[in-house]
Backbone bond lengths (Angstrom), bond angles and torsions (degrees), N, CA, C in turn:
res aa  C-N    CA-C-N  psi(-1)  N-CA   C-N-CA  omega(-1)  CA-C   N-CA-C  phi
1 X - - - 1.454 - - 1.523 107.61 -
2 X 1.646 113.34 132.73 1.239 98.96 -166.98 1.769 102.69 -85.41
3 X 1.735 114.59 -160.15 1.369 103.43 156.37 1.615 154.83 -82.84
4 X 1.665 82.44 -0.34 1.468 91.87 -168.88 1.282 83.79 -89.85
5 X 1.330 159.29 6.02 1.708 146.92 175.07 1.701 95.83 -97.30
6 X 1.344 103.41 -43.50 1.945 100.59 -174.07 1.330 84.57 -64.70
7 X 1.297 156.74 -75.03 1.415 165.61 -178.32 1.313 87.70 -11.20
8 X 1.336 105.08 -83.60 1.952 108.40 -161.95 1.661 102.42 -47.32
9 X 1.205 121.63 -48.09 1.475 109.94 -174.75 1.335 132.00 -57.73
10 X 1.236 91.71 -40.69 1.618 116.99 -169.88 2.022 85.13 -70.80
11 X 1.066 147.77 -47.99 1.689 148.10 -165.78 1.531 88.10 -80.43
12 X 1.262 122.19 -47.19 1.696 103.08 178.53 1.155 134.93 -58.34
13 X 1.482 98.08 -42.18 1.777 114.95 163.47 1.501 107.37 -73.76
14 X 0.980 132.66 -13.63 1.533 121.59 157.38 1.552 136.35 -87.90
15 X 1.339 94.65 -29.17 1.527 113.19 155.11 1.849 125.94 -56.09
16 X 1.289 77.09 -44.26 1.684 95.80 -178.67 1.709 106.06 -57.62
17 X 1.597 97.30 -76.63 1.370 110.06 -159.20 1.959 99.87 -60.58
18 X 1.050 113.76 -24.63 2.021 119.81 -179.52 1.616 93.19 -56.76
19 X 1.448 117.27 -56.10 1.637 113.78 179.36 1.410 118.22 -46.18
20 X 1.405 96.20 -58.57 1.234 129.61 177.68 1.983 103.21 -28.47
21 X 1.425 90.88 -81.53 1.920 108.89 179.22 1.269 96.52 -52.42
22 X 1.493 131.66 -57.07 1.940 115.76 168.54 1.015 124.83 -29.85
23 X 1.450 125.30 -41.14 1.370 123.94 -161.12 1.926 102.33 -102.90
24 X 1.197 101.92 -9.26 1.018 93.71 155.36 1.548 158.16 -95.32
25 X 1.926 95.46 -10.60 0.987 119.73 143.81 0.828 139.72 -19.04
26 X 1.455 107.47 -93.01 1.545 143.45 139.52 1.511 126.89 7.09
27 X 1.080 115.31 -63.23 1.709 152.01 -175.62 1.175 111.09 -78.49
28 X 1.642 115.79 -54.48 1.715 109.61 -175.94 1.522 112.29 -164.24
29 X 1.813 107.46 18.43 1.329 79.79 -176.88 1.483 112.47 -90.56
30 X 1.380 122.15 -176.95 1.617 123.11 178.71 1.178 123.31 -102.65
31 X 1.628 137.15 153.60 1.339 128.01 -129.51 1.557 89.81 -121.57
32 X 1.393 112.40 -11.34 1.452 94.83 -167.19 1.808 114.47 -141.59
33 X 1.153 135.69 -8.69 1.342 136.73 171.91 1.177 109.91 -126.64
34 X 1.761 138.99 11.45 1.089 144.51 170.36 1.279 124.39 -92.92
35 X 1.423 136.43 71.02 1.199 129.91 179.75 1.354 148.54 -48.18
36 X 1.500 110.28 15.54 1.276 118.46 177.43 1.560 100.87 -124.89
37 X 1.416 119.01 -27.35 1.375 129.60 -172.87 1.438 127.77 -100.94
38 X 1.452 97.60 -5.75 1.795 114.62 -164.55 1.774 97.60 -72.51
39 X 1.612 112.53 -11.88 2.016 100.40 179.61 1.355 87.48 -130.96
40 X 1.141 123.33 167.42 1.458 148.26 159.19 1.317 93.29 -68.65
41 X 1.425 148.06 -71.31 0.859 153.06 157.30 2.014 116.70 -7.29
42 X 1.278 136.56 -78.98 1.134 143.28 139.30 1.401 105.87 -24.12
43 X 1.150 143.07 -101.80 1.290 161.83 -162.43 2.149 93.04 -35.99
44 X 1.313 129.44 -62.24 1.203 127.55 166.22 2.007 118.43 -48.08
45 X 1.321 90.66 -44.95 1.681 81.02 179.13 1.544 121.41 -91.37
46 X 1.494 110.00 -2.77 1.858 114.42 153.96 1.585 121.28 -66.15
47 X 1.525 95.81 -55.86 1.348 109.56 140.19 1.448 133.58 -9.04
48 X 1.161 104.82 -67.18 1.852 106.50 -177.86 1.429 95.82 -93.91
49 X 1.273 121.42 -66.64 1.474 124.01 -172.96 2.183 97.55 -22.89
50 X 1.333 113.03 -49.28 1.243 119.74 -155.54 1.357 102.32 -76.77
51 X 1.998 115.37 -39.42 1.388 125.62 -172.80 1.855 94.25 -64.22
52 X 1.140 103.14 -59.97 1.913 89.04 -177.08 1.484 137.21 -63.41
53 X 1.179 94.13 -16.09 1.867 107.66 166.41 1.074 108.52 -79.85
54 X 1.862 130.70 -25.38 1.143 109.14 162.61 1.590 124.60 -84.39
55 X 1.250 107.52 -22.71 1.873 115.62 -174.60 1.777 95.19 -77.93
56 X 1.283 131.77 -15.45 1.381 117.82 149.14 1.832 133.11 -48.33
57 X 1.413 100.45 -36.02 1.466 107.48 160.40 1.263 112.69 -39.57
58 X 1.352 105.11 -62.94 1.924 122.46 -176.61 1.629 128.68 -56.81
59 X 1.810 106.77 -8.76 1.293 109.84 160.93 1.641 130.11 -90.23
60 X 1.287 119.35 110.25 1.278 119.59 -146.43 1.583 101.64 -63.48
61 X 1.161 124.63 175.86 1.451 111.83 173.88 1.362 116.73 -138.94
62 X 1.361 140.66 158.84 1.266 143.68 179.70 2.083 126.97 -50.72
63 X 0.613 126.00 86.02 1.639 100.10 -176.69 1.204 86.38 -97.63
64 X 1.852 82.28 163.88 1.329 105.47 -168.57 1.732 98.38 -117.79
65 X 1.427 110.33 161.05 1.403 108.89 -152.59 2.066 88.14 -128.92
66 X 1.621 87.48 90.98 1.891 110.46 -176.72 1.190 92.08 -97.44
């Protein structure tokens, strides 16, 4: 797989999970002793940071045949 496909995945899963942390904001997060949730801002880039570490699962990978 070249990089521009790990590229696309890795921005989808970051795209994703940024909505994702928005809407969770939104919905229930807390404004004032929660340090990942206290900005839209924070809360969106855990969000993606989290959406592309998981869409890394989804890039298949090479084995090698020892």
């Amino acid at each position: 797989m070249n990089l521009s496909k790990k590229l696309l995945i890795w921005l989808v899963g970051f795209l994703v999970g940024g909505v994702l942390g928005y809407v969770y904001y939104i919905n229930w997060g807390c404004t004032s002793s929660c340090s990942i949730t206290s900005t839209p801002f924070k809360s969106v880039a855990f969000g993606g940071i989290l959406g592309a570490l998981i869409a890394d699962f989804f890039i298949p990978r090479n084995k090698s045949k020892s």
